[in-house]
C-alpha positions in Angstrom: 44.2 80.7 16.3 45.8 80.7 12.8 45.6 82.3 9.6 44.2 80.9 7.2 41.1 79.4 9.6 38.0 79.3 9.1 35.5 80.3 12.2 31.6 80.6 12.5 30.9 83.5 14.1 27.0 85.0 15.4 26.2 88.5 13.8 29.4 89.0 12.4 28.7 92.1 11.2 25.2 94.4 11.4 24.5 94.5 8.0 24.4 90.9 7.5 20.8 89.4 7.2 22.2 85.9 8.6 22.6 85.1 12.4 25.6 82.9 11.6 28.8 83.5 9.2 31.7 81.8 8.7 35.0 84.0 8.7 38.3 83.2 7.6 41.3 85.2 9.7 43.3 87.4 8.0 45.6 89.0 10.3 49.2 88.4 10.5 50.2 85.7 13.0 52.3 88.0 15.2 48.6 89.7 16.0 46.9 87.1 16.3 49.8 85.4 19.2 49.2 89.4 20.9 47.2 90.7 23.4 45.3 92.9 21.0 41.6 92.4 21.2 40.6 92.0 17.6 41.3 90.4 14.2 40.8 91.7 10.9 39.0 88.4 9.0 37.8 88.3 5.7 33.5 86.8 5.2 32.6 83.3 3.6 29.4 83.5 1.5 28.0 80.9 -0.6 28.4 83.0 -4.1 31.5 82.7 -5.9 32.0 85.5 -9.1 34.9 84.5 -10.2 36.3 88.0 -9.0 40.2 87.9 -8.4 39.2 89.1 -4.8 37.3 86.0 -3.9 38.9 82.7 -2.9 37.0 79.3 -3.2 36.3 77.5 -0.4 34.3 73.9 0.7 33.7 71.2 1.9 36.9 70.0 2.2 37.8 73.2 4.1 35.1 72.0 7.0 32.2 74.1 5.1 28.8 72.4 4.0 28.8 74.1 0.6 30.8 75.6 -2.1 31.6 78.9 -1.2 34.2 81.9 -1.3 36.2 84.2 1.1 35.2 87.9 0.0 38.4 90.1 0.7 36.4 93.1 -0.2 34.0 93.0 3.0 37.4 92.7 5.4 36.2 93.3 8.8 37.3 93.6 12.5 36.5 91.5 15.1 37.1 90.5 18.7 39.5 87.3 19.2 36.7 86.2 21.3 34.0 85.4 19.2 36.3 83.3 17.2 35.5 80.0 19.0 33.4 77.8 16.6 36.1 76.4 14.3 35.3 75.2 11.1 38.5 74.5 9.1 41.8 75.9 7.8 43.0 76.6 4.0 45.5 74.7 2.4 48.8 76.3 1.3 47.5 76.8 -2.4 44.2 78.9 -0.8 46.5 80.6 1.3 48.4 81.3 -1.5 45.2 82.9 -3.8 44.0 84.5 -0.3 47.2 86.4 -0.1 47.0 87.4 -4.1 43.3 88.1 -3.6 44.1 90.6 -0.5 47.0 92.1 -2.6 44.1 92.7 -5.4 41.9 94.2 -3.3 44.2 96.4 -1.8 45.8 97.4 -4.5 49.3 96.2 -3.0 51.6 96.9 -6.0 54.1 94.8 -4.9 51.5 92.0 -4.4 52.9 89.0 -2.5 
């Protein structure tokens, strides 16, 4: 498991009216290489704003549709759900993944 990759995941979260979402992982790589349990990921949903906390994601990414990480909605979840891989982001999405996290967290340093 990676940053950066893209997993489909049932019921990621309670609130969410769809049995399957795809999630992109989030957490830092010396987390994800631990024995801790979870990983904070960030939801992919088909809308895309524009907002400078969304990424765009697709079909080249392993996805069937245009779509965009939300770093808004981050979320925790246990390492073993995240078995259905979908994809990974290329360095220039990682790049706007890491300025959209900064955004939404209002990192003044930013990355």
């Amino acid at each position: 498991m990676k940053r950066g990759q893209l997993y489909r995941i049932y019921k990621g979260s309670s609130q969410d009216a769809k049995s399957y979402r795809v999630f992109a992982v989030i957490s830092r790589q010396v987390l994800l290489n631990s024995r801790f349990s979870t990983v904070i990921c960030a939801p992919v949903y088909t809308t895309y704003l524009g907002l400078s906390t969304q990424v765009p994601v697709g079909i080249d990414n392993g996805l069937k549709h245009e779509s965009s990480i939300h770093c808004d909605e981050l979320v925790s979840i246990p390492k073993r759900l995240l078995n259905h891989y979908m994809g990974m982001l290329n360095p220039s999405q990682t790049k706007a993944l890491n300025q959209a996290l900064a955004v939404a967290l209002e990192l003044e340093d930013g990355v």
